[in-house]
C-alpha positions as CSV (number, residue, x, y, z in Angstrom):
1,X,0.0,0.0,0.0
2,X,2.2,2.9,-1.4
3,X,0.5,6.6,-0.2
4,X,1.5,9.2,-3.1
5,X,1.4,13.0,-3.1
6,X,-1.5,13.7,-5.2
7,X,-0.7,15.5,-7.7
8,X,-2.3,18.5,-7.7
9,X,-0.6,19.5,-4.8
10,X,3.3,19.4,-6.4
11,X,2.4,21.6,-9.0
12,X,1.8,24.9,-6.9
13,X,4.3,24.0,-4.5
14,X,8.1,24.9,-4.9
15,X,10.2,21.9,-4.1
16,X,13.7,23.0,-2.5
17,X,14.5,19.3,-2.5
18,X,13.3,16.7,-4.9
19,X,15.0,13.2,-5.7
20,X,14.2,11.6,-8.9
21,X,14.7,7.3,-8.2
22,X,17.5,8.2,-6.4
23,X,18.8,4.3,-6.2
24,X,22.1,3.5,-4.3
25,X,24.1,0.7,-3.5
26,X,27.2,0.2,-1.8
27,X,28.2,-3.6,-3.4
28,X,26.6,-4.9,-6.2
29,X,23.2,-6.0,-6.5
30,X,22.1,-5.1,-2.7
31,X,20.2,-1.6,-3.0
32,X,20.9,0.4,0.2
33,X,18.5,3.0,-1.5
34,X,15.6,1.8,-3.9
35,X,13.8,4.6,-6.1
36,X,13.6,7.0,-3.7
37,X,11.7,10.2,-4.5
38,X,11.7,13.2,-1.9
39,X,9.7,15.8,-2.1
40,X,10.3,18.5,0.5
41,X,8.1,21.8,-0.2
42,X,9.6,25.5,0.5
43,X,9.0,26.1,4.2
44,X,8.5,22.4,5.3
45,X,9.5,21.0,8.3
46,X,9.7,17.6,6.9
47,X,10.3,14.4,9.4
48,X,12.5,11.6,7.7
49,X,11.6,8.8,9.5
50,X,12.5,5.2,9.3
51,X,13.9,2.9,12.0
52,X,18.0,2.2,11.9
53,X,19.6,1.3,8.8
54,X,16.5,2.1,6.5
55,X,19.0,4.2,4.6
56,X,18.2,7.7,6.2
57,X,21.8,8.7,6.2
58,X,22.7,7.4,3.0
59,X,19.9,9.3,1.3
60,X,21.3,12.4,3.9
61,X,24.5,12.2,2.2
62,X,23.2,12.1,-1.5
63,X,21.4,15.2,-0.8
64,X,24.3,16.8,0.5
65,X,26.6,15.3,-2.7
66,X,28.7,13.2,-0.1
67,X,28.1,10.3,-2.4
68,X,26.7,10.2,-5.7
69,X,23.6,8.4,-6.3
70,X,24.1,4.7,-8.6
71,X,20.7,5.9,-9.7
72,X,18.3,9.2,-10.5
73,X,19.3,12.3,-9.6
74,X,18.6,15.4,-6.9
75,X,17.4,19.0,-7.8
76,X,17.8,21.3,-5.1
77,X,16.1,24.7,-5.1
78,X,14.7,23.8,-8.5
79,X,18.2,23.4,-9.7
80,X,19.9,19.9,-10.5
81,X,23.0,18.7,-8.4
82,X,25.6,18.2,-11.0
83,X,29.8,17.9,-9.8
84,X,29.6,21.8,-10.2
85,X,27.0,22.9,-8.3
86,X,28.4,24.6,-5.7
87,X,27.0,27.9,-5.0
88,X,23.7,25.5,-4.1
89,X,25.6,24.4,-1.1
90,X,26.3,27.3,0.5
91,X,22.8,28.2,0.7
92,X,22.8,24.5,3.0
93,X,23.3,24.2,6.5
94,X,23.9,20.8,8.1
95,X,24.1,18.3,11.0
96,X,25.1,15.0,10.4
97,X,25.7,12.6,13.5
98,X,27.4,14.3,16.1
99,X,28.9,17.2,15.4
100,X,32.1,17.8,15.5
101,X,34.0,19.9,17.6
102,X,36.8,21.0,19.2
103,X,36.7,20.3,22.9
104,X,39.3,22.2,24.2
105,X,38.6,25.1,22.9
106,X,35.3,27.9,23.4
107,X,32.0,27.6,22.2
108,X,32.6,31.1,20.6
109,X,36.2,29.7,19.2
110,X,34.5,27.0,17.3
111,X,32.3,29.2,15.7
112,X,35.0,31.2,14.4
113,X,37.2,28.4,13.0
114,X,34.3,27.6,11.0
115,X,33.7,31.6,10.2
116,X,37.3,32.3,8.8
117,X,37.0,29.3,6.5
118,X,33.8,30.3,4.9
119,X,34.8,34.3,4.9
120,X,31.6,34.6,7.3
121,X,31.7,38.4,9.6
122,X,32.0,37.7,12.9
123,X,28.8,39.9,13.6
124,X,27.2,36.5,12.0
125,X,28.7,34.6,15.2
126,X,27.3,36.8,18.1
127,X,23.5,36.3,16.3
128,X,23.8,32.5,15.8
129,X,25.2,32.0,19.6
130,X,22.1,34.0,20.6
131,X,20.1,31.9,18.1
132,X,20.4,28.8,19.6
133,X,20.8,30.4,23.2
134,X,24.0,30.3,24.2
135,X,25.1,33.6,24.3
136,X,26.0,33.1,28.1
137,X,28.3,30.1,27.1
138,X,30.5,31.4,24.2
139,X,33.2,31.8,26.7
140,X,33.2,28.3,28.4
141,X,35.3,25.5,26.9
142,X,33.1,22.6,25.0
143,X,34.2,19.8,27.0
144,X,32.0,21.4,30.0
145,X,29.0,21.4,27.6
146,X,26.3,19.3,28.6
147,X,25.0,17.0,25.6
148,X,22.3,19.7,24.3
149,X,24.7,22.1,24.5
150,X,26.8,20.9,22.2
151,X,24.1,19.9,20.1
152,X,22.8,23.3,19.6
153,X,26.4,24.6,19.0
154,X,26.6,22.5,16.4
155,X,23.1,24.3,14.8
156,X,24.7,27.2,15.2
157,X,27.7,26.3,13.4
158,X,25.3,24.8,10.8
159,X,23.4,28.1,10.4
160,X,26.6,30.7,9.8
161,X,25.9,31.0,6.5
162,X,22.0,31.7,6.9
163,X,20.8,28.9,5.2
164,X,17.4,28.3,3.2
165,X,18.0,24.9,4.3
166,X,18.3,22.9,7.0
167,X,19.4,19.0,6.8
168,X,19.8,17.6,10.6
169,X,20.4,13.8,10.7
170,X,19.1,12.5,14.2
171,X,19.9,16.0,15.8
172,X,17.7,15.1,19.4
173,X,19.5,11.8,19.4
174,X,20.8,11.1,23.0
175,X,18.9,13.9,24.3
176,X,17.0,14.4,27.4
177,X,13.5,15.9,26.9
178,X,14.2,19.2,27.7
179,X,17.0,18.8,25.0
180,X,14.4,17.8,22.7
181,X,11.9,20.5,23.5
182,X,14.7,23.2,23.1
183,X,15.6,21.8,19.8
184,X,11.9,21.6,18.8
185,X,11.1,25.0,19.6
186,X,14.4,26.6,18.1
187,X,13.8,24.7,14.7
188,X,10.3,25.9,14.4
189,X,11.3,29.6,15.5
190,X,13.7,29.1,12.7
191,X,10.9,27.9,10.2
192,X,8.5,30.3,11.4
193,X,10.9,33.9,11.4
194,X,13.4,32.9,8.8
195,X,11.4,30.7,6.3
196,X,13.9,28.1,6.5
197,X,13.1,24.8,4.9
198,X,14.0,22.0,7.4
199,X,15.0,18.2,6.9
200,X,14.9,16.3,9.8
201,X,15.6,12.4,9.7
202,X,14.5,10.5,13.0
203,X,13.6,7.0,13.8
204,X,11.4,8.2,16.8
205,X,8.3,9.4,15.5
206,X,7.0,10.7,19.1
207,X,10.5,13.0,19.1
208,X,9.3,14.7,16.0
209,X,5.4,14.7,15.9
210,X,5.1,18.0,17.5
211,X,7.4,19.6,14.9
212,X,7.0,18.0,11.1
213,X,4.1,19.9,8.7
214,X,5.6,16.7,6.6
215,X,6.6,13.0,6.7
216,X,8.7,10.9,4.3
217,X,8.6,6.9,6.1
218,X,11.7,5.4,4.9
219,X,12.3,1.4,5.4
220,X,14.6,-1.0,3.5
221,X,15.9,1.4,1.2
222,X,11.9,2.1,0.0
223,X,9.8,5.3,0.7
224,X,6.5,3.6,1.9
225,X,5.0,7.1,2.5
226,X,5.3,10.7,1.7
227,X,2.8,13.4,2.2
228,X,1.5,15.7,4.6
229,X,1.7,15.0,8.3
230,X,-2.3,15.9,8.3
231,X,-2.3,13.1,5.4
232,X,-0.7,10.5,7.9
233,X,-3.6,11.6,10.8
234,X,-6.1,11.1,8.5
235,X,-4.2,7.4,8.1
236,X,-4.3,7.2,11.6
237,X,-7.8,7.8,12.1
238,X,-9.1,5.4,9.2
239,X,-7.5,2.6,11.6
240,X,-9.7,3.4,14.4
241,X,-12.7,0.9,15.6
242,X,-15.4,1.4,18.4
243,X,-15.8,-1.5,20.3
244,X,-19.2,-2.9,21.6
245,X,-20.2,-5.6,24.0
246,X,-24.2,-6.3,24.7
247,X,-25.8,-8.7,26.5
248,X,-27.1,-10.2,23.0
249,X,-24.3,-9.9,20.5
250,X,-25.9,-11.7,17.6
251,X,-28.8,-9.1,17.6
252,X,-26.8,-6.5,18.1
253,X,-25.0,-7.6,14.8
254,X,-28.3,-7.6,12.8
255,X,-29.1,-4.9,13.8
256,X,-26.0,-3.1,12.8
257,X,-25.6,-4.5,9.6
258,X,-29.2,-3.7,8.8
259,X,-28.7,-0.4,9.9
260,X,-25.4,-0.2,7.4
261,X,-22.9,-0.2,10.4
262,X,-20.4,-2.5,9.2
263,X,-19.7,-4.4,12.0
264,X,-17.0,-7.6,12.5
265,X,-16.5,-10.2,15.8
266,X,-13.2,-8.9,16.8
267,X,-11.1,-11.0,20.0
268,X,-13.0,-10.2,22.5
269,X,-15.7,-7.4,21.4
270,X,-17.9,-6.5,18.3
271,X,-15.9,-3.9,16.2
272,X,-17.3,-1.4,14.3
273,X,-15.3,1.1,11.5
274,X,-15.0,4.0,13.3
275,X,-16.3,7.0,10.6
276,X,-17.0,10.1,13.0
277,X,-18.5,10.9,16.4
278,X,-21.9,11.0,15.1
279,X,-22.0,7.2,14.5
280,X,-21.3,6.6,18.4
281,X,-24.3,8.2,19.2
282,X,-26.1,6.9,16.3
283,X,-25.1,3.1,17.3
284,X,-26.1,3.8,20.8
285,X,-29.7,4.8,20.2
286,X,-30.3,1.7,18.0
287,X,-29.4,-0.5,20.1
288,X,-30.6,1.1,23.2
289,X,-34.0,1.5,21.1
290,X,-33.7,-2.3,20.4
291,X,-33.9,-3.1,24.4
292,X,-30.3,-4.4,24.5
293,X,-27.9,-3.3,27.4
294,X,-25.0,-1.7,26.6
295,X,-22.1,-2.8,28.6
296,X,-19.1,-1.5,26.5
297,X,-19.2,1.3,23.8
298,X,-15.4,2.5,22.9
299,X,-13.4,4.3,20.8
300,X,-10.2,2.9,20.6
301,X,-8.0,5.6,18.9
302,X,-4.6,3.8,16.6
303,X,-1.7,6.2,17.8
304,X,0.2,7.8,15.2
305,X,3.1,5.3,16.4
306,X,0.9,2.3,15.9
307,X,0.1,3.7,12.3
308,X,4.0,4.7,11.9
309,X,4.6,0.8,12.6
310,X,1.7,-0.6,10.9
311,X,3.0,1.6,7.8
312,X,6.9,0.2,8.6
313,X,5.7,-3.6,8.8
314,X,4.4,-3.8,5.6
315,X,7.2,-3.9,3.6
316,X,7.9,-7.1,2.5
317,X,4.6,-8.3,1.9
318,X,2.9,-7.9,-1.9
């Protein structure tokens, strides 16, 4: 069950990333990365899920030109990668892993290696310490950073050059959740008051549910789905049932079916297709009208994980 973009949506958006069957394999015959096409619209916040080794960091590093795909190509800000394309990546920021830095020295010291090399003014420094709030902490040495510290350094050493885009691999991995939170809410300050586009890879979905306005699920090398993160709610709710017990089941089924409520004998309860909140009510009355008692009536909600899984589990079948 492969969930497409429909179409009428790529045509008035502008794409700052697209993949064409981007395929990619590091020994012959085993495809790391199997026709995968992004497509990341201007201003997205787009969550690149898939559990480890799915082939996230491969596809990170295609993007980036890091290694050049055995298959299809990449067009970034409308424009396609090619060995000369240069000037497109300095309009990139980027966090791969951990970043790296150098311990013994400053906060602010790192920034300014990285400054000199890329001929950035050192005004740019003081804003992106402030950025990512650590203003107070330019003058202590990185090896007394705690974890999220040195996480958001590395943001701010991924945003000198003001980018249009942002491509973080895993950046809350190994955080605690006020890490996380502070991450969250500088990314989507940064989306909000910059307009930065933002491509965030993740194998928790619950890290970056609050975040993405768009999901790409990535397993095996495949893209099972792309689309809107409302588009994977509206998966999410299609998987929900209401479960019924009455003290006479087999009427209560009649009754329902006549009533066009289709209704199945799940484990334990009678399930019905959950549609909308009207049809609790509805189902209610009818069997209440009927005389039955009524001794369970529930909504039983799939989580966005659950669907995240259901979507992951999948592969491999026909």
């Amino acid at each position: 069950m492969h969930h497409h973009l429909n179409t009428d949506m790529q045509n008035t958006e502008e794409l700052i990333i697209e993949t064409s069957h981007v395929s990619f394999g590091f020994s012959k015959g085993q495809n790391a990365l199997n026709d995968v096409n992004l497509q990341i619209p201007k201003g997205a916040i787009y969550g690149f899920l898939g559990p480890n080794g799915a082939g996230k960091t491969t596809t990170i590093r295609i993007l980036l030109n890091l290694l050049k795909p055995s298959n299809g190509y990449v067009n970034l800000f409308g424009k396609r990668v090619t060995g000369t394309s240069n000037n497109l990546f300095s309009r990139i920021g980027s966090l791969i892993e951990t970043p790296s830095l150098y311990e013994h020295l400053t906060g602010l010291d790192n920034l300014l290696i990285t400054a000199n090399i890329r001929n950035i003014p050192k005004s740019r420094v003081t804003e992106v310490l402030e950025i990512v709030g650590l203003s107070s902490y330019g003058g202590m040495h990185v090896k007394k950073y705690s974890l999220g510290m040195k996480q958001r350094l590395g943001l701010a050493i991924a945003l000198l050059p003001s980018p249009d885009l942002l491509i973080l691999d895993e950046p809350t991995n190994g955080l605690d959740p006020t890490g996380i939170i502070e991450i969250r809410e500088l990314l989507l300050l940064l989306c909000k008051e910059r307009g930065v586009t933002i491509l965030i890879s993740s194998h928790l979905l619950a890290e970056i549910e609050k975040l993405v306005s768009h999901v790409g699920i990535l397993n095996q090398g495949k893209m099972l789905f792309q689309g809107s993160f409302k588009n994977l709610q509206q998966i999410r709710e299609e998987k929900s049932i209401i479960e019924i017990d009455t003290d006479q089941n087999d009427r209560a089924i009649n009754l329902l079916l006549e009533n066009n409520h289709p209704v199945s004998q799940g484990k334990e309860f009678l399930e019905v297709k959950f549609l909308n909140i009207c049809q609790l009510s509805a189902i209610t009355s009818l069997l209440v009208i009927a005389g039955l008692a009524i001794y369970r009536m529930q909504l039983i909600e799939s989580s966005l994980e659950q669907t995240f899984l259901s979507i992951i589990n999948k592969t491999g079948q026909p």
